[in-house]
C-alpha positions in Angstrom: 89.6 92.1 130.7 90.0 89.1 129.3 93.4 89.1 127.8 95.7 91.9 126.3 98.7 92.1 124.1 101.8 94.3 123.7 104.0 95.3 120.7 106.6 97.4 122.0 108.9 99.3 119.3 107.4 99.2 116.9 108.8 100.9 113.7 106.0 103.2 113.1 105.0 106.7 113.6 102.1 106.9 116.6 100.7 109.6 114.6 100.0 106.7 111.3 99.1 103.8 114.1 96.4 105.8 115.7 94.6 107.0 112.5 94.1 103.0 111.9 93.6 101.9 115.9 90.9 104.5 116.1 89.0 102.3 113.1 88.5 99.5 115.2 88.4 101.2 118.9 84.8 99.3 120.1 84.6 96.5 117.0 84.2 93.0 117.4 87.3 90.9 117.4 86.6 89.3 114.3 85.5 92.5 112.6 88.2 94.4 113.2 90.4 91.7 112.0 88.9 91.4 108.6 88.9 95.2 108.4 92.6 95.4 109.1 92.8 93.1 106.3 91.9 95.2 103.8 92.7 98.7 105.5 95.6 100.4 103.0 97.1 102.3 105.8 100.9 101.8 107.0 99.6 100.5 110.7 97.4 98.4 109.8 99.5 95.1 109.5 101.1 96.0 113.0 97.6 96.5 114.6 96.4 93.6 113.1 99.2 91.2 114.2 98.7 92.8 117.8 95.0 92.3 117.6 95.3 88.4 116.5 97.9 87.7 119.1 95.4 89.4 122.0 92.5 87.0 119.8 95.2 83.9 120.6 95.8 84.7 124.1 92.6 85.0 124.6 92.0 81.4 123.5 94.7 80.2 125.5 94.0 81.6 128.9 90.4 80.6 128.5 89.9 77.5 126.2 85.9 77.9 125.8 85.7 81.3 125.5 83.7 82.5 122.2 85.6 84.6 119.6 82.6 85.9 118.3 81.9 87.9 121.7 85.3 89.3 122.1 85.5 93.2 121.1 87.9 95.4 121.9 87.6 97.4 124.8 90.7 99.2 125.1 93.7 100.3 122.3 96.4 102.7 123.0 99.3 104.0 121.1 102.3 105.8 122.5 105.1 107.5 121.3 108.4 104.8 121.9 111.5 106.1 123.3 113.6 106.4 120.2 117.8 105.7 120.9 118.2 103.8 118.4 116.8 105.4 115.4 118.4 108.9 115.6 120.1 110.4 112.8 121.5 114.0 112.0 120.9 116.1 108.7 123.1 119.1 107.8 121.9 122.4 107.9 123.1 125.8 106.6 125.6 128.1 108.6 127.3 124.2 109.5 124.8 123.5 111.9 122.6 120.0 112.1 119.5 119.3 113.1 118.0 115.4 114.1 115.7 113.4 112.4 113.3 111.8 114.9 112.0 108.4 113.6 108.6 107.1 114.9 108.7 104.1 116.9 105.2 103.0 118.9 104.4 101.2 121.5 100.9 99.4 121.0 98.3 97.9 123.5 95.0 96.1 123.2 92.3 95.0 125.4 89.7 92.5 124.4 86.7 92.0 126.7 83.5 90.0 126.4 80.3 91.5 125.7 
């Protein structure tokens, strides 16, 4: 591993972040970066900042490391605990049911090939 980043709570569903974090799962750095650019999918500019900030850490914990042989080696999302978010709908017979909002956590791993 050389370096990782976090975005914790983020305000997306898991099930929309992992249809874009499977796209990139095994891709170059840089490739996966300039297809995040152009992905039209909901996730992709949360992926994408998480992915540059692992390409900066990377940088900075190792100053003359190549870019161009980082890949990702490892990209998770899970389902956020969700406290904040929580609202209630009305239902018939005066009942109510809650709307869950998605909140993520997201995790990547770059590695050198």
């Amino acid at each position: 591993m050389i370096s990782n980043a976090k975005a914790r709570f983020q305000r997306i569903s898991p099930r929309k972040a992992r249809m874009v974090v499977n796209l990139i799962r095994g891709r170059d750095a840089s490739e996966a970066l300039q297809l995040l650019e152009f992905t039209p999918k909901a996730g992709a500019p949360f992926v994408r900042k998480v992915l540059a900030s692992a390409v900066a850490n990377a940088k900075l914990k190792r100053p003359g490391v190549d870019v161009d042989t980082l890949f990702v080696s490892k990209i998770a999302v899970d389902k956020a605990p969700n406290s904040n978010m929580r609202r209630w709908r009305p239902r018939a017979q005066g009942r109510a049911t809650q709307i869950q909002k998605g909140v993520s956590h997201i995790v990547i791993e770059l590695d050198e090939r």
